[in-house]
C-alpha positions as CSV (number, residue, x, y, z in Angstrom):
1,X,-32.5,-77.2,-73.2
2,X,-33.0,-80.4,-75.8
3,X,-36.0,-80.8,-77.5
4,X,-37.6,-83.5,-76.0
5,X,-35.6,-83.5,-72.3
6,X,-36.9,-85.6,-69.8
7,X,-38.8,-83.7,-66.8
8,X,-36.3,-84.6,-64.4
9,X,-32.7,-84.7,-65.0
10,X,-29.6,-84.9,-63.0
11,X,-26.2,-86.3,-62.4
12,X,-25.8,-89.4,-61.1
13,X,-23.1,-89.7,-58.8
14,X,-22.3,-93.7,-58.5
15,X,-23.4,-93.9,-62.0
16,X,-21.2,-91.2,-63.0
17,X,-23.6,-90.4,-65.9
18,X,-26.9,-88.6,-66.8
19,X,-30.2,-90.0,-65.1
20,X,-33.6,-88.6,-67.1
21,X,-36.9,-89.7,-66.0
22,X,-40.0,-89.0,-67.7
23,X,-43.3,-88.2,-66.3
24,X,-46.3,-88.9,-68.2
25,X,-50.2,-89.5,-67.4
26,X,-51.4,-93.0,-67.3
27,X,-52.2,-92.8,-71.0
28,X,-49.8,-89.9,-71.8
29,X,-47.0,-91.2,-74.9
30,X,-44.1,-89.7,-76.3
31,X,-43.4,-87.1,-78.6
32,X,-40.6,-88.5,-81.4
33,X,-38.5,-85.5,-79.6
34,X,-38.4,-86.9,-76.6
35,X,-38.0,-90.8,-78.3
36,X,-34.9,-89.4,-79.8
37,X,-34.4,-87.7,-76.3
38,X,-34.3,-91.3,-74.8
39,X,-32.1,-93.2,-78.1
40,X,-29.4,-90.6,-76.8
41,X,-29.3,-90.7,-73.6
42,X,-28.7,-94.4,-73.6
43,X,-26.8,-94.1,-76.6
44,X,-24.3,-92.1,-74.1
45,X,-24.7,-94.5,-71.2
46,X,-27.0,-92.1,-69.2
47,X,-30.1,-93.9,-67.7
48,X,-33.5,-93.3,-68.9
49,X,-37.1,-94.2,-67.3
50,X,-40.3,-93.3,-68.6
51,X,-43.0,-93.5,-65.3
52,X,-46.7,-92.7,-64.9
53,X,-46.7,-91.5,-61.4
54,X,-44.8,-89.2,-59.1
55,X,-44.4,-92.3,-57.2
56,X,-42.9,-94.2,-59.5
57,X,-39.8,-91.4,-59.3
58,X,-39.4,-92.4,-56.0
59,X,-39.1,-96.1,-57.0
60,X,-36.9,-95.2,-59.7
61,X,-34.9,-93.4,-57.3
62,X,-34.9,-96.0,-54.9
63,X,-33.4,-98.7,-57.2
64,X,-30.7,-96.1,-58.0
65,X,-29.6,-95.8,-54.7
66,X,-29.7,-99.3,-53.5
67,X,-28.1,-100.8,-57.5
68,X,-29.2,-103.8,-58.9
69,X,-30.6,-106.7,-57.1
């Protein structure tokens, strides 16, 4: 794909724009690939979230369904 993609990645429908989350371990940090992964997603409008558990995807996940509170 892109150097530095995100481990998940989708469309987001009611967002109408790229969602990327990245998975790393508690200590885990990232690679300037995927920093510049990030910058242009953002960049774009996409959302970005960098998590340290498989449960925090579902949280992310979560707040995308239900928007901001």
């Amino acid at each position: 794909l892109f150097p530095g993609a995100a481990d998940y990645m989708g469309l987001w429908s009611p967002l109408g724009s790229l969602v990327a989350i990245e998975l790393k371990t508690p200590r885990g940090r990232q690679s300037p690939d995927q920093q510049q992964f990030q910058a242009l997603v953002t960049r774009t409008g996409g959302y970005y979230a960098l998590v340290r558990s498989h449960a925090d995807v579902d949280t992310v996940l979560q707040q995308l369904r239900t928007g901001p509170t």
